[in-house]
C-alpha positions in Angstrom: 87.5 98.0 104.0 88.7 100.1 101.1 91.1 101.4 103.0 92.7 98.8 104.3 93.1 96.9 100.7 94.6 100.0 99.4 97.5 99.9 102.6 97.8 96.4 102.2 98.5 96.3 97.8 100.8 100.0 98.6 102.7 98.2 101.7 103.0 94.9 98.7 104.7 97.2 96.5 106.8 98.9 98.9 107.9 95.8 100.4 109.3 94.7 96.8 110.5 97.8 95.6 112.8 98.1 99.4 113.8 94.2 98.2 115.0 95.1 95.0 117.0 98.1 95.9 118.4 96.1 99.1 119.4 93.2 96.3 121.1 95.9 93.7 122.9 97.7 96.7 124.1 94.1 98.1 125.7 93.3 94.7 126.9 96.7 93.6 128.6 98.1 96.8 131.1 96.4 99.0 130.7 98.7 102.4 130.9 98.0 106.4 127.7 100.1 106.7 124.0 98.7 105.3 123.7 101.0 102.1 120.4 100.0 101.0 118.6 101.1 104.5 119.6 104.7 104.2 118.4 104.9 100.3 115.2 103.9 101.4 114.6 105.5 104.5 115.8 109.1 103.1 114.2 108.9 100.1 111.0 107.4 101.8 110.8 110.5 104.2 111.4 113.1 101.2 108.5 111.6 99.7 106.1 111.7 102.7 107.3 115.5 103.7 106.7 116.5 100.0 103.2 114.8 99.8 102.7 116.2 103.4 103.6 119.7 102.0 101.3 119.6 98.7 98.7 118.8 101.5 97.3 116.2 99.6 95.1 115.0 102.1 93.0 113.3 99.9 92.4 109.5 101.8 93.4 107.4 99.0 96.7 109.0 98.9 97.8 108.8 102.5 96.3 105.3 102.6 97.8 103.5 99.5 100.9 105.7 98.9 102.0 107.5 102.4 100.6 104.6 104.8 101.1 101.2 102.5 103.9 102.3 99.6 106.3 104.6 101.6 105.3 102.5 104.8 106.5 99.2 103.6 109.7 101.5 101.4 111.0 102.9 104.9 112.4 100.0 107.7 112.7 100.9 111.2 113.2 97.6 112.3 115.6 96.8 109.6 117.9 100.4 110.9 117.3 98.9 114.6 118.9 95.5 113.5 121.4 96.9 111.9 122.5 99.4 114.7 122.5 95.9 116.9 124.2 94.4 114.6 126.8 97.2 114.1 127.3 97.3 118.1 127.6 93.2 119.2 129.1 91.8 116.7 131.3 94.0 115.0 132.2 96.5 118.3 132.3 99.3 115.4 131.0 102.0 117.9 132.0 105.0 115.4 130.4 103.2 112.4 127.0 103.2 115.1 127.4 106.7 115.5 127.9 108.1 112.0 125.1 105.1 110.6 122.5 106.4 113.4 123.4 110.4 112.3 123.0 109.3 108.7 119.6 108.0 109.4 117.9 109.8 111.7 119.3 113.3 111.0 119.3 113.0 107.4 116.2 111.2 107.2 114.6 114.2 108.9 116.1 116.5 107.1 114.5 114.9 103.8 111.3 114.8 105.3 111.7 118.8 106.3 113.0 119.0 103.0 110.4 117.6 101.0 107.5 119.0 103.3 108.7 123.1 102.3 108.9 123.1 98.8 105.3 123.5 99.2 
């Protein structure tokens, strides 16, 4: 039950820190492609591959911070809406190309990143 508590209060606080980085991106950058999304999901997979790395096992840690905090930081389904988006409505099929590079590759590179400084 522990457990569970400490996903759900780490997902809280990842869900609101993703919100207020998704608000200061929307009002400071004027761009075709989602900028917010990519912060989040790169920085969100440095963050797991470096705790991954420092093998920090330890249960609280993957449960409140790796599970619950980076879990609700990081958006799949907000990259998959915005690749839909990117591809009906506005036809931009390079934009979908270079947005789904930037987040996948780079994402996993952060992640490999993160995990080998350990």
């Amino acid at each position: 039950m522990t457990q569970l508590l400490l996903i759900m209060l780490g997902g809280g606080i990842g869900a609101v820190i993703r919100g207020f980085i998704t608000n200061l991106c929307t009002q400071r950058f004027n761009s075709d492609l989602p900028i917010a999304t990519p912060i989040v999901n790169i920085s969100g997979s440095f963050l797991i591959g470096l705790i991954m790395g420092m093998m920090l096992n330890v249960d609280w840690i993957q449960s409140f911070v790796v599970i619950g905090i980076l879990g609700g930081l990081t958006t799949f389904s907000t990259l998959s809406s915005e690749l839909v988006k990117l591809l009906i409505d506005d036809k931009k099929i390079i934009s979908f190309i270079i947005y789904s590079v930037i987040q996948y590759g780079v994402s996993f590179l952060a992640c490999f990143v993160g995990y080998t400084l350990f």
